[in-house]
C-alpha positions as CSV (number, residue, x, y, z in Angstrom):
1,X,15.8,30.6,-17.5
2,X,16.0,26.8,-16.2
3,X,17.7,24.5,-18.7
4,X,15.2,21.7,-17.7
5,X,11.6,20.8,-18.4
6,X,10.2,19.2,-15.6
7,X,10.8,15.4,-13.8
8,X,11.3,12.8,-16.9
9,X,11.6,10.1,-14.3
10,X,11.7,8.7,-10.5
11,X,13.7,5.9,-9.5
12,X,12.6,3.9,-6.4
13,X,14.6,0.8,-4.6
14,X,11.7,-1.5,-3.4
15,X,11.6,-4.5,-1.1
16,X,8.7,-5.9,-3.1
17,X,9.2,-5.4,-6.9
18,X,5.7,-7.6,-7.8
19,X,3.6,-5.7,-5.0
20,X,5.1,-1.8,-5.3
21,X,3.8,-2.1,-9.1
22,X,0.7,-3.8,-8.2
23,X,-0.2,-1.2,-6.3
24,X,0.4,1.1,-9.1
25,X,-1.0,-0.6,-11.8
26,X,-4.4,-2.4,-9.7
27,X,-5.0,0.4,-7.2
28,X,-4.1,3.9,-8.7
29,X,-4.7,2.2,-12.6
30,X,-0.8,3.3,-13.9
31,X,0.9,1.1,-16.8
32,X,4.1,-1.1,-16.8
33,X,6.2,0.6,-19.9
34,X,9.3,-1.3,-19.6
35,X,10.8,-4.2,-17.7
36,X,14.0,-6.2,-17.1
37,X,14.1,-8.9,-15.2
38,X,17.6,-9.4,-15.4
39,X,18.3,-6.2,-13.8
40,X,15.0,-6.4,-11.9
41,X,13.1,-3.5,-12.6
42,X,9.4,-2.4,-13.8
43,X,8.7,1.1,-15.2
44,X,5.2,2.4,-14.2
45,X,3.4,5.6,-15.7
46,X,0.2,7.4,-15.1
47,X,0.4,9.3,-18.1
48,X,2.3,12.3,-16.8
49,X,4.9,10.5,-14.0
50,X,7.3,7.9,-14.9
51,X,8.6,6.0,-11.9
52,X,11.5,3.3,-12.3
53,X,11.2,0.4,-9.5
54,X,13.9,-1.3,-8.7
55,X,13.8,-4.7,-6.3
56,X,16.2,-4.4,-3.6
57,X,18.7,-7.2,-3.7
58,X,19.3,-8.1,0.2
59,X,16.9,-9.8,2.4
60,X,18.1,-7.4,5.3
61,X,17.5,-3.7,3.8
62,X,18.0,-0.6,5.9
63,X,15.3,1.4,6.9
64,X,15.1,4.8,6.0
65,X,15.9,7.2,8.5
66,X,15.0,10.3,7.8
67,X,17.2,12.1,10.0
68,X,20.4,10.3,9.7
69,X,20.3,9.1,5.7
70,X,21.0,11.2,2.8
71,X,18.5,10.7,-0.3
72,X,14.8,10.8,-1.1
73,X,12.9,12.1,1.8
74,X,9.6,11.3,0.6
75,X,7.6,11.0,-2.5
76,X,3.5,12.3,-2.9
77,X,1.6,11.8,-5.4
């Protein structure tokens, strides 16, 4: 028997902190629960999903590479 429940959260490094959750929020109608702008960071939820975005902080980020880099593959909704 698993000892978890299900997701509680997603946590996703952005480039565009402002645009990611307006997507969210203005095209698929989530909420912002939390933010920290000190940190920077918006929560978003539709409900069901939580997802933590965080702004990246370089202007040069790597791209993902999907061969070569270890984490998140991808993420559907």
């Amino acid at each position: 028997m698993p000892k978890t429940t299900g997701i509680n959260h997603l946590g996703l490094t952005v480039r565009d902190l402002d645009k990611t959750t307006g997507f969210f929020v203005d095209v698929l109608g989530w909420d912002v629960t939390a933010r920290d702008a000190s940190y920077p960071r918006k929560t978003v939820t539709d409900g069901a999903l939580r997802l933590t975005l965080w702004q990246v902080q370089t202007d040069a980020p790597m791209p993902f590479d999907r061969k070569t880099a270890l984490g998140l593959h991808h993420f559907a909704l």
